[in-house]
C-alpha positions as a Python dict, from the first residue, in 0.01 Angstrom:
ca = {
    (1, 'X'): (0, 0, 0),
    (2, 'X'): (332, -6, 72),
    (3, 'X'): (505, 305, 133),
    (4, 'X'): (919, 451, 174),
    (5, 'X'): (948, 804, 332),
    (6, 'X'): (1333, 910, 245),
    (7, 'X'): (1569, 1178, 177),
    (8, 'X'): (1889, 1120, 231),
    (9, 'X'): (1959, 1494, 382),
    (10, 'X'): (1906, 1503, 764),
    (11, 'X'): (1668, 1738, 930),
    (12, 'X'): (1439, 1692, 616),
    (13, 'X'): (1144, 1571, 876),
    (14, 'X'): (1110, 1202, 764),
    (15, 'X'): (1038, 1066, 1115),
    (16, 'X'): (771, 1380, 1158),
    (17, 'X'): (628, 1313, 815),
    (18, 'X'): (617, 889, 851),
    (19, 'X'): (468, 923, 1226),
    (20, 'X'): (186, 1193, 1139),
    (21, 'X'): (101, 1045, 801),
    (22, 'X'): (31, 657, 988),
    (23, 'X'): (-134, 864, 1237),
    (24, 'X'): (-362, 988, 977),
    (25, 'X'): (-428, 699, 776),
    (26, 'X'): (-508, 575, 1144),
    (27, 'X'): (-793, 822, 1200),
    (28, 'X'): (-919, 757, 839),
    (29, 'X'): (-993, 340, 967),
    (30, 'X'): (-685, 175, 834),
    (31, 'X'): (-425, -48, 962),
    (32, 'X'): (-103, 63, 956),
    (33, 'X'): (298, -76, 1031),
    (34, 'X'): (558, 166, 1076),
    (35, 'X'): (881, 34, 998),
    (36, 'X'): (1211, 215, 1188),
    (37, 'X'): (1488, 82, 933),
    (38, 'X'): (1661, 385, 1062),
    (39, 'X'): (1972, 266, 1288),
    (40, 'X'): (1895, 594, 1472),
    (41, 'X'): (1589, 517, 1577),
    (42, 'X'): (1384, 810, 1577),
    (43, 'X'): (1096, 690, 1507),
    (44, 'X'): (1126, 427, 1769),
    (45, 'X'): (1184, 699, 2022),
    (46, 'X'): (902, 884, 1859),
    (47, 'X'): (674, 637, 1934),
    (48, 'X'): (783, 638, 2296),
    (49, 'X'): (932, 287, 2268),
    (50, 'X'): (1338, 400, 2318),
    (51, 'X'): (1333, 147, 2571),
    (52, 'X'): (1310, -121, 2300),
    (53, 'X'): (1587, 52, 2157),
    (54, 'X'): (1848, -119, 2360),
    (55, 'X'): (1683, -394, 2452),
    (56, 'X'): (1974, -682, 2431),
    (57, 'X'): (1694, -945, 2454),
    (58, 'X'): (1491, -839, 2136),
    (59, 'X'): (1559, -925, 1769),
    (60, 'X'): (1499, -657, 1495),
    (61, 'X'): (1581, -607, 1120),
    (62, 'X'): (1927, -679, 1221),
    (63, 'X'): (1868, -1019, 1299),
    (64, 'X'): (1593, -1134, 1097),
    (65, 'X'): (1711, -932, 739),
    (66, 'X'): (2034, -1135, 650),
    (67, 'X'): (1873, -1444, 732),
    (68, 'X'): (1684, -1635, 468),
    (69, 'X'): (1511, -1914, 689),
    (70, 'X'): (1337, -1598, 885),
    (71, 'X'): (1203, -1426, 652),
    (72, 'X'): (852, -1496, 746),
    (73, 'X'): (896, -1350, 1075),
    (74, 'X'): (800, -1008, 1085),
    (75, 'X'): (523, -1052, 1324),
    (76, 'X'): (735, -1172, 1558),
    (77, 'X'): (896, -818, 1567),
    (78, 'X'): (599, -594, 1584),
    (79, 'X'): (491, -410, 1905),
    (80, 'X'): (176, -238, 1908),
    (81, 'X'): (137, 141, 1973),
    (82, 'X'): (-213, 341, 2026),
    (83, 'X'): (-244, 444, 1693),
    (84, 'X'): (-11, 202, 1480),
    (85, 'X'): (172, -152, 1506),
    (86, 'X'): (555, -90, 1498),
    (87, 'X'): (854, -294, 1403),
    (88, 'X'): (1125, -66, 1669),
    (89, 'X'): (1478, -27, 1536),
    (90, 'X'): (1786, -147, 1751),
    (91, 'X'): (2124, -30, 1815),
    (92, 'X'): (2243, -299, 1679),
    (93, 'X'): (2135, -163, 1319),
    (94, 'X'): (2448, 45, 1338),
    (95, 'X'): (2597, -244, 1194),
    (96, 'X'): (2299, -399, 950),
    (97, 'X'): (2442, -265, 620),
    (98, 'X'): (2775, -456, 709),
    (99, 'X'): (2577, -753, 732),
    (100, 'X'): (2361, -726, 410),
    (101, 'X'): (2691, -612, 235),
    (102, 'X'): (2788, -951, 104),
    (103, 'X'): (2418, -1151, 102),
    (104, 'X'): (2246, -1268, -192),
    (105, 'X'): (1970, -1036, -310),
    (106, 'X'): (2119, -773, -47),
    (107, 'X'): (1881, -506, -172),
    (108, 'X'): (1509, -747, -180),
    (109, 'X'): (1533, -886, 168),
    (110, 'X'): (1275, -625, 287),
    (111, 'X'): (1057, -725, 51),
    (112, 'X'): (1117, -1105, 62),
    (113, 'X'): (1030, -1040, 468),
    (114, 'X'): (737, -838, 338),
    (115, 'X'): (612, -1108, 85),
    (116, 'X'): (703, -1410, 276),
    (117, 'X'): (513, -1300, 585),
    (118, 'X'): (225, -1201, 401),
    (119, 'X'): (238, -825, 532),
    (120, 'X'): (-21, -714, 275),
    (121, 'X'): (-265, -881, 412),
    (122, 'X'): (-229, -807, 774),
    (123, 'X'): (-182, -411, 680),
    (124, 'X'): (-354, -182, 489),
    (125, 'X'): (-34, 77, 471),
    (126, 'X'): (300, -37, 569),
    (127, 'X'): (559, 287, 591),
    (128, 'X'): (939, 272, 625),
    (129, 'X'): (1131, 550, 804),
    (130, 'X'): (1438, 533, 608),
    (131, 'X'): (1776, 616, 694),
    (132, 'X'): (1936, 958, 659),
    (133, 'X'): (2200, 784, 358),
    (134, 'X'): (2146, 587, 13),
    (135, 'X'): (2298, 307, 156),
    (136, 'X'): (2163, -15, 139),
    (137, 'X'): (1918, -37, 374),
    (138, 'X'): (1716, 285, 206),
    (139, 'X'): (1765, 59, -82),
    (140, 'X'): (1593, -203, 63),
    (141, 'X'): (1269, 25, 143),
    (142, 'X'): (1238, 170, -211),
    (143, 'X'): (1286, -150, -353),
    (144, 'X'): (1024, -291, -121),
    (145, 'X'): (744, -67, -108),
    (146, 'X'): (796, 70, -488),
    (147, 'X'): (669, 385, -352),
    (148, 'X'): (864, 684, -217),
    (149, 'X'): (737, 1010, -38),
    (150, 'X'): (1000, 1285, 20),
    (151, 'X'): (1021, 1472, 313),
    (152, 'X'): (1255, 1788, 259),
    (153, 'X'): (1290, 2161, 423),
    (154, 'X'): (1174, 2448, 232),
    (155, 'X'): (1529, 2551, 201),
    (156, 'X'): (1801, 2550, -117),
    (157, 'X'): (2002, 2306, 48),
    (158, 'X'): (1705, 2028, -62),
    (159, 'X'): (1796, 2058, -379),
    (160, 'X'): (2077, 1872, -463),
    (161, 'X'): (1978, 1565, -181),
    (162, 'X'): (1646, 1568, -404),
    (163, 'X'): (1838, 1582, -760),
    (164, 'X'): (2048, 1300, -600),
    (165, 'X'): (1784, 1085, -443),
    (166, 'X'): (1610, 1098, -826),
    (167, 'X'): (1943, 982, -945),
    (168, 'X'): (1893, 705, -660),
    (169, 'X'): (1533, 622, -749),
    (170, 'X'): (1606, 551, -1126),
    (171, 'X'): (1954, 349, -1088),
    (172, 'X'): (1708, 104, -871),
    (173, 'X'): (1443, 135, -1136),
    (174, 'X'): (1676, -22, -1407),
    (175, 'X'): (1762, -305, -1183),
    (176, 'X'): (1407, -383, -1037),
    (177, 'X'): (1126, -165, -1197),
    (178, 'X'): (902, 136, -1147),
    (179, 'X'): (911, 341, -811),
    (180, 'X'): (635, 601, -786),
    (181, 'X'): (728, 946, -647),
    (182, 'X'): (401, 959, -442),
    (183, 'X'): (428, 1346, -335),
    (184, 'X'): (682, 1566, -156),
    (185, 'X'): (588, 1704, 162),
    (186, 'X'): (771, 2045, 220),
    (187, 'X'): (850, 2088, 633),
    (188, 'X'): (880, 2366, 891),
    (189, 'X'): (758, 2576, 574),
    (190, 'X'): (827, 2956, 690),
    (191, 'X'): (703, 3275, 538),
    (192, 'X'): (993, 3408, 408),
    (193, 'X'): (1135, 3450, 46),
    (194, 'X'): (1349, 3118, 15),
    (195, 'X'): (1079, 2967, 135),
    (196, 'X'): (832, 3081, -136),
    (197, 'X'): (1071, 3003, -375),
    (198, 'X'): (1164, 2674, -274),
    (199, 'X'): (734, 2601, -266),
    (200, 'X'): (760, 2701, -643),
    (201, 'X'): (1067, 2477, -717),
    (202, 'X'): (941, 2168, -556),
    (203, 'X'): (571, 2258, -731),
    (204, 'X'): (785, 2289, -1069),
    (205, 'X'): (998, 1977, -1028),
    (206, 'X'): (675, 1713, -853),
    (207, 'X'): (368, 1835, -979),
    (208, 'X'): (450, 1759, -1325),
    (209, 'X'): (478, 1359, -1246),
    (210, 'X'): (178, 1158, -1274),
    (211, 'X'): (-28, 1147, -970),
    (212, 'X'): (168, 1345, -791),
    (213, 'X'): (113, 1628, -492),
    (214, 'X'): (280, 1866, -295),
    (215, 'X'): (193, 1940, 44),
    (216, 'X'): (313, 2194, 303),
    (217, 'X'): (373, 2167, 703),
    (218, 'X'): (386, 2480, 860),
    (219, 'X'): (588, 2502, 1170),
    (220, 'X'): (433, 2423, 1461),
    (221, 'X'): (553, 2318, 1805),
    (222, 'X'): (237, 2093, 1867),
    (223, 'X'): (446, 1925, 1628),
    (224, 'X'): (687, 1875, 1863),
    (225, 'X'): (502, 1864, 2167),
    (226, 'X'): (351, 1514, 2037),
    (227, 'X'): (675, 1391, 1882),
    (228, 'X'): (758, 1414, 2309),
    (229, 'X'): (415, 1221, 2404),
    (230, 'X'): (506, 964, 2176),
    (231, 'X'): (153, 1017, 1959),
    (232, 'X'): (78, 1165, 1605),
    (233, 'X'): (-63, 1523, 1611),
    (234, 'X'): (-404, 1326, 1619),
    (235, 'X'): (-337, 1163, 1967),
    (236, 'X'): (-189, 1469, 2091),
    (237, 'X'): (-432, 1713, 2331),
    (238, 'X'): (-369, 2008, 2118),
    (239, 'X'): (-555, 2084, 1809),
    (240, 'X'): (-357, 2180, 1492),
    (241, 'X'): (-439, 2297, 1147),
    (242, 'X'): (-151, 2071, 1039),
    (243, 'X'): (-386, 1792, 1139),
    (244, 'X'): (-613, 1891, 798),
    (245, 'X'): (-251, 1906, 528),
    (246, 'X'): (-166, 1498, 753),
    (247, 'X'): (-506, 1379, 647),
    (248, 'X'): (-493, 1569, 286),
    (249, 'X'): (-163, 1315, 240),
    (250, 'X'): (-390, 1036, 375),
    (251, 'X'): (-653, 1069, 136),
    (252, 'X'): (-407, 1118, -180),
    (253, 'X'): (-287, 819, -78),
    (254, 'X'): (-590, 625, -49),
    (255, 'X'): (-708, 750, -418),
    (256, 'X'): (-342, 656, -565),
    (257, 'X'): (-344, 382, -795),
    (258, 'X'): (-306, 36, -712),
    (259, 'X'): (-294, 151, -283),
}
């Protein structure tokens, strides 16, 4: 199953959400690739590999993406982690979407790369941390995957980046079919009234679409105190009841059609 965590809006927890979800599709037996097609790198740097970040010997995404003779090459830019393999991001992404600006088939060449280098056979779940923009690399992920889980903060400022990101999902859907909203997963959920109300909201707005789920992440700094190891909550030597709501994601996602 191929998988595209986005939402445009920063601080919505898409690097926390991709890295703890792998993590628990890891403890559940499966093979997973985490893809950082965010020029940030946060993921990356989650996974304790910023040195790879500005490596000036390594290729990434940047240099394999606008080039159609490599696009069975995506081995060559996984690195493995503990828990997960790992295709890094580079600084040199900064500058991908100028690159893929004026290429043919600018928004499939993720999925060429995934197709061409027969990723679905090496992987069980391959998940793309997306960029914090609808730009064309996010493009590339939803287009690839044909799956989307949204990250967003219990907060009223999610809901126009959601209401736009829909707007996002179904202008690619006319162009190169169906994307499945998987599930929303609501972060750093407090316990105060816009945060109850925004649980009800994104309940009202997700839970009518077919097969999908709404899950919550409490805040918890073991949370962050793994992001800093460079592990999931699972690798991390502090127990959390988050760990139970990670693997609840894990197993709706191994009972979702066609995964």
């Amino acid at each position: 199953m191929r998988l595209g965590v986005t939402n445009q809006k920063g601080g919505a927890g898409k690097t926390t959400t991709t890295l703890n979800v792998a993590g628990a599709l890891n403890q559940r037996g499966h093979d997973v690739l985490v893809i950082d097609l965010d020029p940030q790198g946060h993921a990356t740097e989650g996974l304790g590999f910023e040195d790879l970040y500005d490596d000036p010997d390594r290729d990434s995404l940047f240099d394999v993406l606008p080039d159609l003779d490599r696009m069975g090459d995506l081995e060559q830019l996984v690195v493995e982690h503990q828990e997960v393999d790992v295709v890094p991001s580079h600084e040199r992404m900064i500058n991908a979407e100028d690159e893929l600006a004026n290429v043919m088939k600018r928004e499939e060449r993720l999925n060429m790369l995934f197709d061409e280098s027969d990723a679905d056979q090496r992987w069980d779940y391959i998940l793309v941390d997306c960029p914090p923009n609808l730009g064309v690399l996010t493009d590339n992920a939803i287009v690839a995957t044909g799956n989307v889980l949204i990250p967003a903060q219990a907060k009223s400022t999610s809901i126009r980046a959601i209401e736009l990101l829909f707007k996002q999902l179904r202008s690619i859907e006319s162009a190169f079919g169906d994307v499945d909203e998987v599930g929303l997963v609501a972060n750093e959920v407090g316990v105060d009234g816009e945060a109850e109300e925004m649980m009800e909201w994104f309940k009202d707005v997700f839970e009518d679409r077919e097969n999908c789920e709404v899950f919550e992440i409490r805040k918890r700094v073991a949370l962050q105190r793994a992001w800093n190891a460079g592990v999931s909550i699972f690798e991390h030597d502090e127990d959390s009841d988050m760990e139970e709501v990670y693997l609840d994601v894990a197993r709706h996602l191994e009972e979702y059609p066609n995964a």
